[in-house]
Each structure stands twice: as C-alpha cells, then as structure tokens.
C-alpha positions in Angstrom: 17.2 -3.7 -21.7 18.4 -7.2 -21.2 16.7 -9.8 -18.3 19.5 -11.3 -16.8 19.3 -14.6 -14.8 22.4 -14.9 -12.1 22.7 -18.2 -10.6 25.5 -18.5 -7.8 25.3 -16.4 -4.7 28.4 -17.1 -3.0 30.9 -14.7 -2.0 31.7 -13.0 -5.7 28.0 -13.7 -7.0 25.9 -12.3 -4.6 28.0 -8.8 -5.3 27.8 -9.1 -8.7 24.0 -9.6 -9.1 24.2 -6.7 -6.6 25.8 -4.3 -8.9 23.8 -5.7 -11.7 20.6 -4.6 -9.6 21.8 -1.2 -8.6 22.7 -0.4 -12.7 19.0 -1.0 -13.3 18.9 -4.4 -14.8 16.3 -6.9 -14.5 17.3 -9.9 -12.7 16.1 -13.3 -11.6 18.4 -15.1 -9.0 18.7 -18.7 -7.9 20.9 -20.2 -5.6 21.1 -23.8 -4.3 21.4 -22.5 -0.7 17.9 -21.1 0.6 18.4 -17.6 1.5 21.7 -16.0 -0.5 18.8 -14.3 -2.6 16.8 -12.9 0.6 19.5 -9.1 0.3 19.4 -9.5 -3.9 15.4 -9.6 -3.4 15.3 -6.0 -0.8 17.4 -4.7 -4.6 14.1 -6.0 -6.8 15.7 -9.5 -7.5 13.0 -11.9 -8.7 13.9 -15.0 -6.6 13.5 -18.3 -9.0 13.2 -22.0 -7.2 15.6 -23.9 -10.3 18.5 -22.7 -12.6 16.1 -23.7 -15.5 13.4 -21.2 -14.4 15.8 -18.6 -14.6 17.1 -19.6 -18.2 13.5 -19.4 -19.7 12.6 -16.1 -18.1 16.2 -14.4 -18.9 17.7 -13.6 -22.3 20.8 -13.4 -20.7 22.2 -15.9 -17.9 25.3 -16.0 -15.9 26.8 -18.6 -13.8 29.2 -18.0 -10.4 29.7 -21.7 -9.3 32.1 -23.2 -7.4 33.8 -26.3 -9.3 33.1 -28.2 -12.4 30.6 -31.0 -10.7 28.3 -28.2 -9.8 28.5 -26.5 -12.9 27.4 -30.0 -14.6 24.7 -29.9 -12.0 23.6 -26.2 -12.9 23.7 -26.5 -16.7 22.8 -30.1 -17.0 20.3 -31.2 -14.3 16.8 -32.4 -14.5 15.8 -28.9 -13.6 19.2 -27.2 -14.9 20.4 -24.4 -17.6 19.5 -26.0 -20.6 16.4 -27.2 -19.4 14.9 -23.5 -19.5 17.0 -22.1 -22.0 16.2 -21.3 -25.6 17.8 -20.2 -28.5 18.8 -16.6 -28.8 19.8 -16.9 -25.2 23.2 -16.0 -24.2 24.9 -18.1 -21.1 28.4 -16.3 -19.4 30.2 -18.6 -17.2 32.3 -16.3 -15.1 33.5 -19.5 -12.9 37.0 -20.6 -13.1 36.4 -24.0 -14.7 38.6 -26.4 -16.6 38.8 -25.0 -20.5 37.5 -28.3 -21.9 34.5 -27.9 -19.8 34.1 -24.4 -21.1 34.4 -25.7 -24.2 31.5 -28.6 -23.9 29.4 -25.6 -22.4 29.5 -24.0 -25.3 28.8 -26.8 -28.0 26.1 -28.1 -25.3 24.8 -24.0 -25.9 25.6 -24.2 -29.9 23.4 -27.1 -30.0 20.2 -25.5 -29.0 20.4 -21.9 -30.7 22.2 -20.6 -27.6 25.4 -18.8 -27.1 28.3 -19.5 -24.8 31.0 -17.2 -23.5 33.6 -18.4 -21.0 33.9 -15.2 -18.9 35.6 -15.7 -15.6 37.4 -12.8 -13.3 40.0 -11.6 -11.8 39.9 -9.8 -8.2 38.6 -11.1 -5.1 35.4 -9.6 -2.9 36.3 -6.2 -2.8 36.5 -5.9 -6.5 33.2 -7.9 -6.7 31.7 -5.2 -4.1 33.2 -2.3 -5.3 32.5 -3.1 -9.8 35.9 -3.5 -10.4 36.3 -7.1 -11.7 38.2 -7.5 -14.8 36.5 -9.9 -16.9 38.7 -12.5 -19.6 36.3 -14.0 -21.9 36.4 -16.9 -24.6 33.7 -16.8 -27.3 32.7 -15.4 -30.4 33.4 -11.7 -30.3 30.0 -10.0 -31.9 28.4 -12.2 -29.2 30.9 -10.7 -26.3 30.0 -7.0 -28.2 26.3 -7.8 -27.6 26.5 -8.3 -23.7 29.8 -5.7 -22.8 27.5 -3.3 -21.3 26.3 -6.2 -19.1 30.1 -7.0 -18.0 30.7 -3.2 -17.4 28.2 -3.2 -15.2 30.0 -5.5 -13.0 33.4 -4.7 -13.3 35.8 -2.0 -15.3 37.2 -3.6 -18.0 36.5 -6.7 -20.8 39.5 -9.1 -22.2 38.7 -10.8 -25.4 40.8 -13.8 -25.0 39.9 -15.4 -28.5 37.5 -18.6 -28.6 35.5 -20.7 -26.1 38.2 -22.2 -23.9 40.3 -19.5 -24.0 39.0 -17.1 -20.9 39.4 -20.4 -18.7 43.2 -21.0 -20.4 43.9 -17.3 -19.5 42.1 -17.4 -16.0 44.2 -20.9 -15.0 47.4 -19.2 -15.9 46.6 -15.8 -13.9 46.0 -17.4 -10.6 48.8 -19.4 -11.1 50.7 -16.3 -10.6 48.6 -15.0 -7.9 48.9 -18.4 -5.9 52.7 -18.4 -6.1 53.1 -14.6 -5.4 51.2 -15.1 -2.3 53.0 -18.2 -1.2 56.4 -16.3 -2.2 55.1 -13.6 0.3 54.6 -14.9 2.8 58.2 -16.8 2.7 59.8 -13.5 2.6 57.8 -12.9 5.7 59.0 -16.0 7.2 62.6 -15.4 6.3 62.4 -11.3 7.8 60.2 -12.3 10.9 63.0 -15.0 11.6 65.9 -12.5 11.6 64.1 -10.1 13.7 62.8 -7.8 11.1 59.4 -6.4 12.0 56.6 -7.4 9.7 54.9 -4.1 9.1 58.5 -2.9 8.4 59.5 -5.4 6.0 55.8 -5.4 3.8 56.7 -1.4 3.8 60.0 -2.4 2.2 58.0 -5.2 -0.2 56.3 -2.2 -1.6 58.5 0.2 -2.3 60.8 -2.2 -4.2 61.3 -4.7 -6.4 58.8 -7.7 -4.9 56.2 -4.8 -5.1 52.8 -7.0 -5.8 49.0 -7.1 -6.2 50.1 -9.5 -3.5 51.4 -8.0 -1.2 48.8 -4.7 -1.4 46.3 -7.5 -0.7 47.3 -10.1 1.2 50.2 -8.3 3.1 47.8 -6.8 6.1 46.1 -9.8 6.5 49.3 -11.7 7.3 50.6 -8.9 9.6 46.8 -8.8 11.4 46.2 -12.5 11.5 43.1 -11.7 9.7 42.1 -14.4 7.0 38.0 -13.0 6.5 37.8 -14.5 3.1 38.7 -12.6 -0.1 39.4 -15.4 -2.0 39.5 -18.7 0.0 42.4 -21.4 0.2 40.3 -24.1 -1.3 39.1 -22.7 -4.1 43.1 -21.2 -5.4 43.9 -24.9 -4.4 40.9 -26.2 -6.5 42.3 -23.5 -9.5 46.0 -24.6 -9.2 45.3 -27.7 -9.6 42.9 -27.1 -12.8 46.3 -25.2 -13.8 48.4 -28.4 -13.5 46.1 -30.5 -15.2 45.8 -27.8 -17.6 50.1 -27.5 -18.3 50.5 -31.5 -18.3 48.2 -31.4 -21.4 50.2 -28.8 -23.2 53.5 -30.4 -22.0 54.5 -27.1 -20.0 57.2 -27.8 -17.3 55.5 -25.7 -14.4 57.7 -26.3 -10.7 56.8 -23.5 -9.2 53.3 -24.2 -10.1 53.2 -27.1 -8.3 55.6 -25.9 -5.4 52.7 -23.3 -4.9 49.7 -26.5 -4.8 51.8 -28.7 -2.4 51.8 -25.5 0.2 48.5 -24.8 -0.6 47.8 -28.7 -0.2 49.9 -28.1 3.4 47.3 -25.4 4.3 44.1 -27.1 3.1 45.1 -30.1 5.4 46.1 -27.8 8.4 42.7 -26.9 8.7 42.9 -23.8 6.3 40.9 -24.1 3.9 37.6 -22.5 4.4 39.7 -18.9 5.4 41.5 -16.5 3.1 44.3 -18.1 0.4 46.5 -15.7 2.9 46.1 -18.4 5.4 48.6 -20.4 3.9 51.2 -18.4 5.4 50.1 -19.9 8.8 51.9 -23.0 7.6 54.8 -21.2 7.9 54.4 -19.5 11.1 53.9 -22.8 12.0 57.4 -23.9 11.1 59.5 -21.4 12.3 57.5 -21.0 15.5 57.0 -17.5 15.1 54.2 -14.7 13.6 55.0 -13.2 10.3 54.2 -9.7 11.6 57.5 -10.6 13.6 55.6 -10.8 17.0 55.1 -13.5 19.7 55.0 -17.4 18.5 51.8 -19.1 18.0 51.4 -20.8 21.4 52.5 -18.1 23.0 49.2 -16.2 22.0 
C-alpha cells in the first residue's frame, strides 16, 4: 500500500487525512499551524515538521491549501514539496487554484521525475467528514488510474477532466454556480420574507419546485437558523469567484451573473462576513430590507 503525505489541515484536510487514516493508509501530516495534526496523530498520523519531509517519506502527496501564495509556499519553499520529493512520486492538489498554476505545478513535478494531478473537490465539510467528496482531476489518466483507490477513499466518485489545468478549469466553473445559486437564494428569501411569507414555508416551497437546489438543501437551514458554522466559508467562494473571473476574461466569456455573485460576496466579506459560512452573505440582505430571511423579527430588534 501507498505512504501518503497530506499537507493542509484546515477545515476539508483535516477530514480527509481522517478518512484516509481510518481506510488503513499510511500517512505523514504537516500543517503550518502547530496542532491541526494533534486528532490525525490519536488515528496513527506520523506528524512531520516541513512539507518537504513529508514528500521524501511519501510516494504519494496531497495538498489542501488555501490560495495560490501558499501553495507557492508549500511546493516551492526552502523546506517545501519539491525539496523532498523525488521522482516516481505522485503530488494531487485538491485546492481550488488558478488552472495556470496547476499547470506550472505540474511541469515544476515533470521536471524532476514526478507526477502532477490537479484534483480539487466539490462538497463542503460534511462531505469531507462523511467520504463523499467528488473529486475533478486534470492529469494524465494512467497516473489518475494508479492513485483512484486513494481518491475513493476520500470521497465517492472520480472525474477525469482531461489534462493538467483542466480539474481547476472545471472546479472555477462549478462554484461559480454554487456562489450564484446561494446568492439567488437568499434573494428569493429576501423578496418572500418581505411580503410576509414565512421562511421555513417558502424554502419548503424552493424544494418542491422548480428553484429546487444543492443550495437550498444546504444552505437553506442555515439562513432560516441564523446559523453560519462554516461549511464552506465566504472568503474562500469570494477568493474562487474571483479565480473564476480572471479565469472567463482570458477565455473572453461574458459572465454578469458571475460577477453580480463576487460584488455581493465582496458586500459580505466587507460587512464583516467573511470568516463564517458563504450563507452569510444573505445577511447583507437582511440587512437591506431590515428584516430576517426566516421572515421573523428585524435585526435590531433581536
């Protein structure tokens, strides 16, 4: 069996090295805050002091970062990735980065024996928990065939997207769709809780119809509860939409509701939103028509 290094305990990482541990897997964690790894070592985790330790003990390493300067950082640092790695290794990014990093990643990998796959997911920390990611990758497929079993073990089903770039294209172009189907929500919200419908009512309604949504499932209790533990947090679907627009000016796609979605994303992130659930946004609108989503007393009048 595989060693697999994880580096990246945040939210999604610390649940997918989890999984990883409790399929039987031998794994070496590093992350750059002291202590993520302290749960993942009670599983057997090997706890590693730099991302290049981990490359040259694993044969297999993947990477849960947030952004594309730490991911730099991790692969590239005096004491990063490709310090430790070797050739034969494999490295899956399962980040949401821009494709042309993805894309330097893996020439950066080519160029010392290794192999690169751009794998990032889709679903939020209960998918993470629970090993029901759905993984889209970029690489060379005999590559992606050699470490499947290593995916499965983390989520429930593998994309091949087609080469390295493309599981970062495919990722951008998702959670655009997941960051304008949550701002849509919660504007329905705003328009029913205005006209006096209840909220629990009118996400009922959302679901049974037409504007039935991943959404909505998801994001629809936390609206009605005021409850914005993170899933998936504002900052980072900012941070993705944004990758998104950069990503659709370079292929000259017209994209307005993409960037409708940032600027209210851009409206929460400022009002103090960021750090909580992407479902926060919808505060920004409670905010403007002075009332709850769920339909119940205003703000200040809680």
């Amino acid at each position: 069996m595989k060693k697999i290094g994880f580096i990246g305990l945040g939210v999604m990482g610390i649940e997918m090295a989890a999984n990883l541990l409790r399929k039987g897997f031998e794994v070496a964690v590093y992350n750059r805050t002291p202590g993520k790894a302290d749960t993942l070592q009670t599983l057997g985790a090997a706890a590693l002091k730099t991302p290049a330790a981990v490359a040259a003990a694993s044969d297999v390493v993947i990477t849960m970062i947030s952004n594309d300067a730490a991911i730099r950082e991790v692969y590239w640092g005096e004491h990063g990735i490709f310090a430790g790695a070797r050739s034969g290794t494999t490295l899956i990014d399962s980040s949401t980065i821009s494709p042309t990093l993805a894309k330097e990643l893996a020439a950066a990998a080519e160029a010392i024996g290794a192999a690169f796959l751009d794998a990032p997911v889709t679903g939020s920390k209960p998918a993470a928990e629970g090993g029901t990611l759905v993984f889209m990758v970029g690489g060379d497929a005999g590559k992606l065939s050699e470490v499947e079993n290593i995916l499965l073990a983390m989520g429930r089903k593998v994309i091949p997207m087609g080469p390295n770039g493309s599981g970062s294209i495919a990722k951008l172009a998702h959670n655009t769709i997941v960051g304008i189907n949550v701002v849509a929500l919660a504007e329905g919200m705003a328009i029913a809780a205005s006209g006096g419908i209840d909220g629990s009512a009118f996400v009922e309604l959302v679901q049974s119809g037409g504007a039935a949504s991943k959404a909505a499932e998801m994001k629809g209790p936390k609206l009605l509860e005021g409850n914005y533990d993170v899933q998936f947090s504002l900052e980072l679907m900012l941070k993705d939409l944004r990758l998104s627009s950069v990503l659709s000016d370079s292929l000259n796609v017209p994209t307005p509701l993409l960037e409708a979605s940032k600027s209210l994303f851009q409206v929460g992130d400022a009002m103090g939103f960021g750090a909580l659930d992407m479902s926060s946004v919808g505060q920004a609108y409670e905010h403007w028509i002075g009332r709850k989503l769920s339909g119940g007393p205003t703000p200040k009048e809680n």
